[in-house]
C-alpha positions in Angstrom: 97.6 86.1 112.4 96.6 85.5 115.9 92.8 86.8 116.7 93.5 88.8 119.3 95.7 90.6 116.5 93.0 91.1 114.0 90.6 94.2 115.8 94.4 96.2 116.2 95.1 95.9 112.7 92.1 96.6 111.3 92.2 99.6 113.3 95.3 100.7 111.8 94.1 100.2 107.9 90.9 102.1 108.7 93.5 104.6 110.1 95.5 104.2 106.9 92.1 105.3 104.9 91.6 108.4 106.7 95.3 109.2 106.8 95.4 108.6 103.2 92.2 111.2 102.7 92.4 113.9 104.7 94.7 116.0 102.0 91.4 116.1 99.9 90.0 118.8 101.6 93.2 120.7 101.2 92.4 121.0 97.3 89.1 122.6 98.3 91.0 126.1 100.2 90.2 128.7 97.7 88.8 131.6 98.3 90.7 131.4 101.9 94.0 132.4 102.2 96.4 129.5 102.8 97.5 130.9 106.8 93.1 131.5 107.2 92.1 127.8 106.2 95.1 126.4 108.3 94.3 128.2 111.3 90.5 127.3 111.6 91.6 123.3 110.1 94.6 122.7 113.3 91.8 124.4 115.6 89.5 121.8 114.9 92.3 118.8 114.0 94.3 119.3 117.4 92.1 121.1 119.9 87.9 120.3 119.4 88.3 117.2 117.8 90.7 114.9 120.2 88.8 116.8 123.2 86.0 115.9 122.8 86.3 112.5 121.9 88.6 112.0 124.7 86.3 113.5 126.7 83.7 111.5 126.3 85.4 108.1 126.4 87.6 109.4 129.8 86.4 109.5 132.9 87.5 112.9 134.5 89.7 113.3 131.0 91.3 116.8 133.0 91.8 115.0 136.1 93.5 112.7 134.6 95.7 114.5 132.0 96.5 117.2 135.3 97.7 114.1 137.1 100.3 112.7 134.9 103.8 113.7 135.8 104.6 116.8 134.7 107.9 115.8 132.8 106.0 113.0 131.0 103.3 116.5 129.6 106.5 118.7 128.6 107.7 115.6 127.2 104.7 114.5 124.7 104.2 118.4 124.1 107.5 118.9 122.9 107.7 116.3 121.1 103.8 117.4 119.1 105.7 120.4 118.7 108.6 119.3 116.9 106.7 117.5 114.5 104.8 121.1 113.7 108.2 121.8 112.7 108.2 119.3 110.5 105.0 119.9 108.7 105.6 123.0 108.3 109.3 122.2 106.5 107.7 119.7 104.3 105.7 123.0 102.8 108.9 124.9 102.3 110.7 122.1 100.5 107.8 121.8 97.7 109.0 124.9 95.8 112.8 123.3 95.8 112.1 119.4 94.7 108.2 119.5 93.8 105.4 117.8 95.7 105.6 113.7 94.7 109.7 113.9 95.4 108.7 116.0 99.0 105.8 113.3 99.6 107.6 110.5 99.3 110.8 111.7 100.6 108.9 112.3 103.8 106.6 109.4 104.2 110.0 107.4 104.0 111.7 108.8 106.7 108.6 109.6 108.8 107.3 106.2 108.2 111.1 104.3 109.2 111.6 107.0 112.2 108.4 106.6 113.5 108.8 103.0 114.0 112.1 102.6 115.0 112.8 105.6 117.4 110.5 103.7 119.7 112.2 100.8 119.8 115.5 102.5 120.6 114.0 103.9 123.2 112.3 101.5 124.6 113.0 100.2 128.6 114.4 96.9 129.3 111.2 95.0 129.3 109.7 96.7 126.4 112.7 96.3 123.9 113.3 92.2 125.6 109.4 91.8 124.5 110.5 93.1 120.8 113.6 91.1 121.0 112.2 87.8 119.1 110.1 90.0 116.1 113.3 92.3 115.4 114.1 90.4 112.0 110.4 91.0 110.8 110.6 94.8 112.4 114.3 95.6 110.5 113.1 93.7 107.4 109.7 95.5 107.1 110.8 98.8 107.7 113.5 98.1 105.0 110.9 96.5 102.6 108.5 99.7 103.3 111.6 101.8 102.5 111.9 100.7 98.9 108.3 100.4 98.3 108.0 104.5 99.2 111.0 105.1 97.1 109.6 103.7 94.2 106.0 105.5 94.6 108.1 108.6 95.1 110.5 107.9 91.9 107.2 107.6 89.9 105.7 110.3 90.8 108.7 112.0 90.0 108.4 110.4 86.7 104.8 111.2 86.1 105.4 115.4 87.2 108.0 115.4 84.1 105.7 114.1 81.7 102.9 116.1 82.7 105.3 119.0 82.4 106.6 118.1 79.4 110.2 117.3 80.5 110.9 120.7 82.0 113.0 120.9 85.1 111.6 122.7 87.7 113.5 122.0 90.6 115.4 125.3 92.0 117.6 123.9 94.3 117.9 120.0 95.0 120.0 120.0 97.3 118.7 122.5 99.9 115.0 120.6 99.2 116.3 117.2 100.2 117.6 118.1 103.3 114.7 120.2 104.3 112.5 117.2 102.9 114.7 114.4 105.0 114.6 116.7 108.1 111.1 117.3 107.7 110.4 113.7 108.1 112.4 113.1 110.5 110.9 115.6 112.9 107.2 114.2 111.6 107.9 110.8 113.1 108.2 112.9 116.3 104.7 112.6 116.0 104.1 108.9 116.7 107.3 109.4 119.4 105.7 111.7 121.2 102.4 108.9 121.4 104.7 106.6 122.7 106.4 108.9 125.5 102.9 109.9 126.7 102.0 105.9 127.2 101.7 107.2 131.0 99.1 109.5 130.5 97.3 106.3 128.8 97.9 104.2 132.0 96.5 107.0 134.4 93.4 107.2 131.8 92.4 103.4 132.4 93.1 103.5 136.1 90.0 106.2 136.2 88.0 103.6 134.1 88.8 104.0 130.4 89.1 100.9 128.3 92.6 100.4 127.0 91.9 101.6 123.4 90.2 104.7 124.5 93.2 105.8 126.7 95.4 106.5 123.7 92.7 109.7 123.4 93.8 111.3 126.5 97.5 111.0 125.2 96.9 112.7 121.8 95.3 115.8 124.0 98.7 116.3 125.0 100.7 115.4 122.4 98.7 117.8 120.0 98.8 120.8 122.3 102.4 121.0 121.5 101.8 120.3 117.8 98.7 123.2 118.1 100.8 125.9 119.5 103.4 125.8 116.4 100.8 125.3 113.9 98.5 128.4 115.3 102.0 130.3 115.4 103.2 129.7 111.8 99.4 130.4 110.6 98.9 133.6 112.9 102.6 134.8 111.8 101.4 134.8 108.2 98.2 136.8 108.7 99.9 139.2 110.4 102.8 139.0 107.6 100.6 139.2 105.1 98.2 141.3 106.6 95.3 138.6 105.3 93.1 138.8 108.1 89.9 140.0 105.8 90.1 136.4 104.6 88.2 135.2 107.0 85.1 137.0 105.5 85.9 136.2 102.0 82.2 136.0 100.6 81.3 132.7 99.5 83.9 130.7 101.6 81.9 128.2 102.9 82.8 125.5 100.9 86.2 125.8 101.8 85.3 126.2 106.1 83.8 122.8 105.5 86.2 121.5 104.0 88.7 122.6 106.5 86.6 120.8 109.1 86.1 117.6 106.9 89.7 117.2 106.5 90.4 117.8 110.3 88.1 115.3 111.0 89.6 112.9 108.2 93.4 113.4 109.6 92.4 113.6 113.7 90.1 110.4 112.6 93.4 108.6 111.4 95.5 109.7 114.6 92.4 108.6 117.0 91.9 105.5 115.5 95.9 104.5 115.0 96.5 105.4 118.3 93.7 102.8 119.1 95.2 100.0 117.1 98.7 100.7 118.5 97.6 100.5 122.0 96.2 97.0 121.6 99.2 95.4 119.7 101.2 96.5 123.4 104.8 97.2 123.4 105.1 96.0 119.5 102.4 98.5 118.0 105.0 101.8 118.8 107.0 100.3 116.6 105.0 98.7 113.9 101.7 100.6 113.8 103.2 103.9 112.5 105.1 102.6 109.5 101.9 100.4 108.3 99.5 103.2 108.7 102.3 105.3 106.4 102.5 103.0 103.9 98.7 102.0 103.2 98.0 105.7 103.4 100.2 106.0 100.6 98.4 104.1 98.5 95.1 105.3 99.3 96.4 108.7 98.4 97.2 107.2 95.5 94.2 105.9 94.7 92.4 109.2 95.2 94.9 110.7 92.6 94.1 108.1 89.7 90.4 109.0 90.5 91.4 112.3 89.9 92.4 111.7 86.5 96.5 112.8 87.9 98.1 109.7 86.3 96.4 110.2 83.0 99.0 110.2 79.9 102.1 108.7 82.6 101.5 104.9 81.8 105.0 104.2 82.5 105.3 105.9 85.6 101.8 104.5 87.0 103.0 100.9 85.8 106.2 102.5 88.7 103.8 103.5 91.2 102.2 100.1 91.1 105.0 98.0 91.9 105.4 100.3 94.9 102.4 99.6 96.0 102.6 96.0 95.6 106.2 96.8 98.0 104.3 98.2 100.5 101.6 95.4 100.5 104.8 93.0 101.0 106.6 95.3 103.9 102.9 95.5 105.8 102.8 91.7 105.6 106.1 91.2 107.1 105.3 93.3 109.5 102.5 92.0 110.5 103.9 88.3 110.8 
């Protein structure tokens, strides 16, 4: 691997780390109400967090965000929203095909879209400078496909035992295609980065340094992604009339943890976007599916530690190859 290629990758693996933690915190909700936690978590994850650190790596970060054209804004924002959408799907399918099926039905889809939606997309120049890496691009993404699959197949596997062989899916049809749409409009996510790359040019003409002008892009990317988020959350407590959660004694564990996983998952987003902007034209296609992948395993990790694979020795031996899949797809990738 060149040298100049080493700072944007290891970018994106850190990324992959915090990615691959930030559903920790989600664990920690109680005595909150699901809508309550949410709420004060996308607050923090999509508003404070990349506003402040754009801010302070920006010069004149609202100047230049008020500046960019105003189709390239709508454009970004509607693309943050549609992958609220998406999140928001992949909690309805969980009841229909269970968590591990949901997870890794999504990670595939997001993971594949992400990267090659871009590269669709792409102008002239950028798709003649992917030209010559296509093979590795179509081959990794294909690699990283199977690897998922397998991850997802075990934990299948492992939710059976634990359950003692009961079936409880509802309806498997109805939670695929919710759990195939929903990560399809996630990848929207790492789209809408891409379409906002003019925002990051107008950030470095007013002085920022090429990483640090992803930041200002993922202020208006997440806007969108805020306003469906706060929507769907606000909705509920009005739905549910849950609005006393918020002074549920003893909740404190559970606002810091809403906080610590904001900054976990905004952490990842920051940091990716960093290591995508300094691979050029090739890191909107590769950067997204990598950082997928090795946050699978990481979340993976975090579940062995958690004692979740204990009695499934079959399925963990399942999960491992999967792993080892992904390892393979990032490497090609990243040839």
């Amino acid at each position: 691997m060149e040298s100049t290629m080493f700072l944007p990758f290891l970018l994106v693996i850190v990324a992959s780390v915090f990615q691959g933690s930030f559903g920790l915190g989600m664990k920690f909700m109680e005595p909150l109400k699901w809508e309550a936690w949410w709420l004060v978590h996308s607050i923090f994850a999509m508003i404070l967090l990349p506003t402040a650190w754009a801010y302070f790596v920006t010069p004149d970060l609202f100047t230049v965000v008020t500046s960019a054209p105003s189709n390239v804004i709508l454009t970004a924002m509607a693309f943050g929203a549609l992958w609220g959408v998406g999140g928001i799907m992949f909690g309805k399918s969980v009841p229909f095909i269970g968590i591990s099926l949901t997870y890794g039905i999504v990670m595939g889809v997001c993971s594949a879209a992400g990267g090659l939606i871009p590269l669709f997309t792409a102008d002239d120049a950028g798709y003649q400078e992917m030209a010559p890496h296509l093979p590795y691009i179509y081959g990794g993404v294909v690699i990283m496909l199977i690897g998922v699959a397998l991850t997802a197949y075990a934990g299948v596997q492992k939710d059976k035992l634990q359950a003692g062989g009961s079936e409880q899916k509802i309806n498997l049809k109805a939670g695929l295609v919710i759990a195939i749409l929903s990560g399809f409009l996630s990848a929207f996510l790492a789209v809408g980065f891409a379409e906002g790359s003019a925002i990051g040019k107008i950030a470095q003409d007013a002085g920022a340094i090429s990483r640090n002008s992803s930041l200002a892009i993922w202020v208006v990317v997440l806007w969108g992604g805020f306003a469906i988020n706060a929507l769907y959350a606000l909705f509920l407590l009005f739905k549910n009339n849950t609005w006393s959660s918020f002074s549920t004694p003893n909740a404190g564990k559970a606002y810091m943890w809403s906080i610590v996983a904001a900054i976990l998952w905004f952490g990842a987003l920051g940091i990716y976007g960093q290591g995508a902007t300094l691979m050029g034209e090739i890191g909107k296609v590769i950067a997204w599916p990598i950082m997928l992948g090795l946050s699978l395993i990481v979340g993976n990790v975090w579940s062995y530690m958690n004692k979740e694979w204990d009695g499934a020795k079959k399925p963990f031996n399942i999960m491992l190859l999967g792993v080892a899949v992904i390892i393979v797809a990032v490497v090609v990738m990243g040839l």
